[in-house]
Every structure is written in structure tokens, then in C-alpha cells.
N, C-alpha and C positions, 0 to 999 in steps of 0.2 A: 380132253379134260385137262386143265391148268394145275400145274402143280403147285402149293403156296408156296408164295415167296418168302426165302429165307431173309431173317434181319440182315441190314447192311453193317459189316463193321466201323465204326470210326477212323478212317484213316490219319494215321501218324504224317505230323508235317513230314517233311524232306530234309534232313541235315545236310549239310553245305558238302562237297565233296573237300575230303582231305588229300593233300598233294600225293599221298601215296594211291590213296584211288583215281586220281584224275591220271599217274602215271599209268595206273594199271590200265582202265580207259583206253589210251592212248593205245598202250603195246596191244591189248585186244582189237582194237583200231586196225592198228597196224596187220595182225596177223591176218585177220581181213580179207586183206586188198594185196594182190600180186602188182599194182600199179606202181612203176617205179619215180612215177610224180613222184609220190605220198614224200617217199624215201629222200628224193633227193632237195625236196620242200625241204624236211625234217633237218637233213643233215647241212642243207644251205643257213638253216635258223642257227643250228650249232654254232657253224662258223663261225656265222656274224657275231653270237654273243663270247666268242671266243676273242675275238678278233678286237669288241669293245674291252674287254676285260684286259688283254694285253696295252690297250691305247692306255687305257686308265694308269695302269702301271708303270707305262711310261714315265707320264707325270711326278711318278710317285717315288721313281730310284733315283738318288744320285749319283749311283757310278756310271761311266761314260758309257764302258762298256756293256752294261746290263740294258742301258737306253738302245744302244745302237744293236743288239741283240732283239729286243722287244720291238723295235721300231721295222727292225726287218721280217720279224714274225709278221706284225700287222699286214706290211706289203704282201708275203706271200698269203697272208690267209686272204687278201683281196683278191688276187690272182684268183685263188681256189673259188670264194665267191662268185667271180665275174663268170668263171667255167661254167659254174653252178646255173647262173643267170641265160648264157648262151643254151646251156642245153634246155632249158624250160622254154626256151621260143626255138628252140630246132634249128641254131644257127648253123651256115654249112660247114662249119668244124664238125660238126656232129654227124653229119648226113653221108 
């Protein structure tokens, strides 16, 4: 025997995710996965926006030495990046 079917509610649009739930998302995401891709994606995307934000500022000091300070941040965070990049293809540094 069929049981009647209850009315369906109206479902409520979707509101847009707020950067604070999208981070939440994210670390949920992350807690996850024991993959240490995920992480090292994550921390690669870091750099690089680390990495533009110091180039930008370059631009932006005029003292010599705050430049050549910034300037050499950027170098090393490429460094860090390229590492980054070797280990996502299993270069034999890694191996």
C-alpha cells in the first residue's frame, strides 16, 4: 500500500557563497584528503600570489634598498615555486 505523498516545499534560491564560507569549504576540503598534492597545489598558489604582491611593490618604493630587498624576496619565492613545480611532476630531486 502507497503512502500519500507529503506536499513538496518551495525550495529557497541558493545565495552566493561568502568568502568566509568558501574558505570554510576549502579547510573542510582540505581536512579531507591526506593527499599531499592538495597541500602542496595550495601552498604553490600562496607563493605565487605572495610572490606578485612583492613584484607589485617593487614598483611602488623608492628606496633602493627596500627595492633590492623586495626584488630578492621575489627571486627566492621563485626558487620556492620552481621546487614546488618539480615536485608536482616527481622531478629526480624529489625521487
Amino acid at each position: 500500500m502507497q503512502q500519500p505523498q507529503q506536499p513538496q516545499q518551495p525550495q529557497q534560491p541558493q545565495q552566493p557563497q561568502q568568502p568566509q564560507d568558501q574558505a570554510r569549504s576549502q579547510a573542510q576540503a582540505a581536512e579531507a584528503t591526506n593527499d599531499p598534492r592538495y597541500y602542496a597545489a595550495n601552498i604553490k598558489r600562496m607563493l605565487g600570489d605572495v610572490q606578485t604582491h612583492v613584484r607589485d611593490d617593487t614598483r611602488r618604493v623608492g628606496d633602493q634598498q627596500a627595492r633590492a630587498l623586495f626584488e630578492t624576496t621575489a627571486e627566492v619565492l621563485g626558487g620556492l615555486i620552481k621546487a614546488y613545480e618539480d615536485y608536482e611532476r616527481r622531478a629526480p630531486a624529489w625521487q
